[in-house]
C-alpha positions as CSV (number, residue, x, y, z in Angstrom):
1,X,15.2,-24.2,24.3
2,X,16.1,-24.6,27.8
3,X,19.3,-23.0,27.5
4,X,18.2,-20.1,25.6
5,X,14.6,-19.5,26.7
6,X,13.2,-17.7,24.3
7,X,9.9,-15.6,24.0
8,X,9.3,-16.8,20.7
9,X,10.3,-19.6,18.2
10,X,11.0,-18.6,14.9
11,X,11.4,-22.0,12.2
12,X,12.3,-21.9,8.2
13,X,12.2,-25.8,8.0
14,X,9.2,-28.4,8.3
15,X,11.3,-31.1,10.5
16,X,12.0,-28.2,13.7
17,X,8.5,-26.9,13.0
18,X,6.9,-30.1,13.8
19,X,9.5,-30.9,16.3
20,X,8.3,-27.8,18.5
21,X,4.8,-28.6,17.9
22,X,5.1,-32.0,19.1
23,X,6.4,-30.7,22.7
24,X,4.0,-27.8,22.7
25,X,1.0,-30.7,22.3
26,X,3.1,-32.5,25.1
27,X,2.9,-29.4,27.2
28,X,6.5,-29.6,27.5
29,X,6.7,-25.6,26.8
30,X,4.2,-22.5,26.1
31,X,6.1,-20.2,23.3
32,X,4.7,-19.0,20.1
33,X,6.0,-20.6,16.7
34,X,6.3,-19.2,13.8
35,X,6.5,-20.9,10.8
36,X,8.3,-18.9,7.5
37,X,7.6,-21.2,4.9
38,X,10.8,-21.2,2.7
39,X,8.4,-22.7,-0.3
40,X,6.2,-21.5,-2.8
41,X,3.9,-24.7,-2.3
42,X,2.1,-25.6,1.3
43,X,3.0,-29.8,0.8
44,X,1.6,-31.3,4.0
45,X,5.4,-31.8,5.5
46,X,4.8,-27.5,6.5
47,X,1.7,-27.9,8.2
48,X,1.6,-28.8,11.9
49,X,-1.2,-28.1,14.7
50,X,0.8,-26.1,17.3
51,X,1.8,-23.3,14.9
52,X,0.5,-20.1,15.8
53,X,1.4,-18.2,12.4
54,X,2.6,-18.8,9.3
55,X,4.7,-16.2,7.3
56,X,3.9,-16.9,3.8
57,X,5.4,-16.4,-0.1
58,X,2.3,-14.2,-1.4
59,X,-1.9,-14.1,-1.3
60,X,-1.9,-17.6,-3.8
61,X,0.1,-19.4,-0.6
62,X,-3.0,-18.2,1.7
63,X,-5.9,-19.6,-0.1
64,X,-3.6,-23.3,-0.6
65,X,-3.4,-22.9,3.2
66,X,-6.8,-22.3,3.8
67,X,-8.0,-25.3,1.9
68,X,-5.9,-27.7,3.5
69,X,-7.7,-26.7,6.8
70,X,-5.4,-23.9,8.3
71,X,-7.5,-20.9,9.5
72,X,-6.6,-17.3,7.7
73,X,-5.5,-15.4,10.7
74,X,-3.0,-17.7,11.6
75,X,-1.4,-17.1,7.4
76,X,0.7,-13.4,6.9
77,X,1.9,-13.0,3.2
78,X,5.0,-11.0,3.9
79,X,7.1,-12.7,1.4
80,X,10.1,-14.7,2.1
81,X,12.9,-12.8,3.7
82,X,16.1,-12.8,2.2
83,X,19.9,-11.9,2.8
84,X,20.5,-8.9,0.7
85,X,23.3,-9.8,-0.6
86,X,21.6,-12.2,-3.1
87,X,19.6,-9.1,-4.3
88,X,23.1,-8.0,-4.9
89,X,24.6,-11.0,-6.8
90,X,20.8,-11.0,-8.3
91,X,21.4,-7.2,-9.7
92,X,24.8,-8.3,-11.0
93,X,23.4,-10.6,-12.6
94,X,20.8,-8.2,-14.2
95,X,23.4,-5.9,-15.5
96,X,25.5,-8.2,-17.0
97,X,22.2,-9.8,-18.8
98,X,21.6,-5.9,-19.9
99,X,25.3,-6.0,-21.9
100,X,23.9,-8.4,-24.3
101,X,20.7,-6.2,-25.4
102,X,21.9,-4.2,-28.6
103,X,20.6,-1.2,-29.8
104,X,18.2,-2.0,-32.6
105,X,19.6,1.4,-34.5
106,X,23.2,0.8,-34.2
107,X,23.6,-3.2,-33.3
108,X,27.4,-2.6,-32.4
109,X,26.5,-1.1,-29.7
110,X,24.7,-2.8,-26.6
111,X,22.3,-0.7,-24.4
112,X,25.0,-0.1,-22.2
113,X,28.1,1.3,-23.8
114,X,25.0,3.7,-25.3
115,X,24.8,4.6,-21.6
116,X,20.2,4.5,-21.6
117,X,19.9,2.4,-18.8
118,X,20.2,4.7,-15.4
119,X,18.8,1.8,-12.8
120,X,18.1,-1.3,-11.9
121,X,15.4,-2.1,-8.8
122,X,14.8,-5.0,-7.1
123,X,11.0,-4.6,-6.0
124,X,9.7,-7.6,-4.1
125,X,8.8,-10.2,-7.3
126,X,9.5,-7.6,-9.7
127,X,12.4,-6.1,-11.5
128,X,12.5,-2.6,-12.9
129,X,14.8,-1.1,-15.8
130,X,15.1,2.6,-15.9
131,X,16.2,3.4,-18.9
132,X,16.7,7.1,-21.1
133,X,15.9,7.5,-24.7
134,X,18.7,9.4,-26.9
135,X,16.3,12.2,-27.7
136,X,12.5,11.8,-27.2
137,X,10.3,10.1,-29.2
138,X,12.9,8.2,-30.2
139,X,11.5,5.4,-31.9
140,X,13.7,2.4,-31.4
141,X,12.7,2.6,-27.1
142,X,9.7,0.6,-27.6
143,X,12.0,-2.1,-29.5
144,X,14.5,-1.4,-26.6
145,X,11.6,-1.9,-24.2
146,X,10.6,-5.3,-25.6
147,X,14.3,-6.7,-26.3
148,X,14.9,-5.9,-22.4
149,X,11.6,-7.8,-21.2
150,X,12.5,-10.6,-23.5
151,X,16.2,-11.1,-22.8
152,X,15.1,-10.9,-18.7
153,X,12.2,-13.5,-19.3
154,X,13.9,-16.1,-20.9
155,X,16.6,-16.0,-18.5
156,X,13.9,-16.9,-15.6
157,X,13.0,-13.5,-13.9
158,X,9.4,-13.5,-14.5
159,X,7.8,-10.1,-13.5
160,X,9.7,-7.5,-15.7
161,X,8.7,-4.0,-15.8
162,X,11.0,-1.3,-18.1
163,X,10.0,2.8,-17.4
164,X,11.2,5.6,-19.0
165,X,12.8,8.4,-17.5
166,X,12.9,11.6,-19.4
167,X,14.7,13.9,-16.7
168,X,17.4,14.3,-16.6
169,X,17.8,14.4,-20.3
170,X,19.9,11.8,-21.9
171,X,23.8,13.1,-22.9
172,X,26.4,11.6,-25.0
173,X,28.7,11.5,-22.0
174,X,26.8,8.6,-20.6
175,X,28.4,6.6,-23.5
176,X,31.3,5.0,-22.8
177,X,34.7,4.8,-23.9
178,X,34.2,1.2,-25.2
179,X,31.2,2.2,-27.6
180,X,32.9,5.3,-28.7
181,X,35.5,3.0,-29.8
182,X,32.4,0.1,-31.1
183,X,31.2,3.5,-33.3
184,X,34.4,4.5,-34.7
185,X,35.5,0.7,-35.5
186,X,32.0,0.1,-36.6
187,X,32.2,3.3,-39.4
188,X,30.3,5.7,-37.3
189,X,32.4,9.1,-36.1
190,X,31.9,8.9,-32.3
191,X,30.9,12.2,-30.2
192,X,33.3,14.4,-30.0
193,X,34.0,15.0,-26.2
194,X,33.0,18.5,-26.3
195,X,31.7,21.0,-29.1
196,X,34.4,22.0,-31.3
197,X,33.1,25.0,-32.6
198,X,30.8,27.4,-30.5
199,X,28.9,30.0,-32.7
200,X,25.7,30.8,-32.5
201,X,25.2,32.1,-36.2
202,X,22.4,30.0,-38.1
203,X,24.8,29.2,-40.6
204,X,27.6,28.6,-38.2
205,X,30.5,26.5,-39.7
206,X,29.9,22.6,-38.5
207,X,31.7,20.8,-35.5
208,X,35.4,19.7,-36.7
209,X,34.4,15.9,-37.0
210,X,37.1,13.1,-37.6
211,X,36.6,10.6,-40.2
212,X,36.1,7.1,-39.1
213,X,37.8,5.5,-42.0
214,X,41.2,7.4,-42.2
215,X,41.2,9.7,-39.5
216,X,41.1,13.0,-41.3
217,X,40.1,16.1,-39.6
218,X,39.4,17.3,-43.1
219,X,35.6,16.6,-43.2
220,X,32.5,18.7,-44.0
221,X,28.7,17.9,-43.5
222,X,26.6,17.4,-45.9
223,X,23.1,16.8,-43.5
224,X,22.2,18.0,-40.2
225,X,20.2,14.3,-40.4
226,X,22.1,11.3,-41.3
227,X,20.5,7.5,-41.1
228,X,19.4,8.5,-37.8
229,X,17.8,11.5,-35.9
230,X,20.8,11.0,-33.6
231,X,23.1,11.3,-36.7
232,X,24.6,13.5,-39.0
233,X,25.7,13.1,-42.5
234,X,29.7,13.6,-43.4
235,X,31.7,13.2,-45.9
236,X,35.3,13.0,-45.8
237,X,37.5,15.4,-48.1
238,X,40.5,13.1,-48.0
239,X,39.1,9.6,-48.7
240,X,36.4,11.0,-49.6
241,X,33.8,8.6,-48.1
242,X,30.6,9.5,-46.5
243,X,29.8,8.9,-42.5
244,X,27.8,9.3,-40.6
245,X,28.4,11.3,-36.8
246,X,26.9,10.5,-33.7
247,X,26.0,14.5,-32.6
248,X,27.4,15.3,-29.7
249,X,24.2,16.7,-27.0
């Protein structure tokens, strides 16, 4: 302190908190302290007489502090600061929790390689998913919705908050590569990566669609709807079998 001379203090540990206290009691020096309590609990060990303010976790923290005797306008709840390179590792983290939340609709698939999710935000306490539906009103968002908010809270992060974005609309280029293979493996035709045939008629001959099953271009639809609003029906003229085609939009 003598070395430095400082105009203010700043401590994020009980011991040099009540260290400086002491020789500010002693009148050993005249410069402001400020606590920032590292804790989400105000034990005793925090508390010292020579503080002049406290920067707190949240409102809760205040009223703890205010029982054990420390007057209000000496307490700020401005949160803890932190590095942000933890909310980095932190959002990492997120994402890679995101991978394991499957699409209720087509379970080979997780929300990811579908390509809904457009964002993840760190906001103070709470985390936000931003995620697309396929088409709107698509009914298996609000299952989407819940998986995400479970997966995140059992996993520790405790304020979770999922929003929808309508705009811009959802495409089938935001799937990837790796679920376009998932589809195909999993007996689905994936989107093709651009419209094969472009008429306008009403009765315009369908979208050249490869089967999933032996790779013939030789198919023909059958429904504009398959399992799935997202879907159409095929059938095969090789092999014969029936798929169904993620449409391409």
């Amino acid at each position: 302190i003598d070395d430095f001379k400082p105009d203010v203090i700043i401590t994020t540990h009980p011991f040099p908190t009540e260290m400086v206290s002491r020789l500010k009691l002693k009148n050993e020096i005249n410069i402001p302290l400020i606590c920032i309590m590292t804790d989400y609990a105000p034990h005793k060990a925090w508390l010292s007489e020579k503080v002049d303010a406290y920067i707190v976790a949240n409102d809760d923290m205040v009223a703890k502090m205010v029982a054990q005797g420390v007057s209000e306008e000496h307490i700020y709840p401005y949160g803890i600061p932190v590095d942000e390179v933890f909310f980095e590792e932190e959002e990492q983290r997120i994402w890679e929790i995101l991978k394991e939340v499957k699409d209720p609709e087509v379970p080979v698939l997780s929300i990811l390689d579908l390509g809904i999710v457009r964002d993840v935000k760190m906001n103070e306490d709470e985390i936000e998913i931003i995620i697309t539906p396929t088409y709107t009103g698509c009914p298996a968002m609000d299952m989407i919705t819940t998986m995400i908010k479970i997966q995140l809270v059992t996993l520790g992060f405790k304020k979770v908050k999922v929003t929808q974005a309508l705009s811009p609309a959802w495409t089938t280029e935001w799937m990837s590569e790796e679920g376009k293979r998932k589809l195909r493996e999993y007996g689905i035709a994936p989107p093709n990566p651009k419209q094969q045939v472009c008429d306008q008629k009403l009765f315009a001959a369908a979208e050249a669609v490869q089967c999933p099953h032996c790779n013939s271009y030789h198919t023909h639809r059958i429904s504009e709807f398959g399992s799935t609003a997202c879907k159409a029906l095929y059938q095969c003229d090789d092999c014969k079998e029936p798929f169904d085609y993620f449409k391409c939009h």
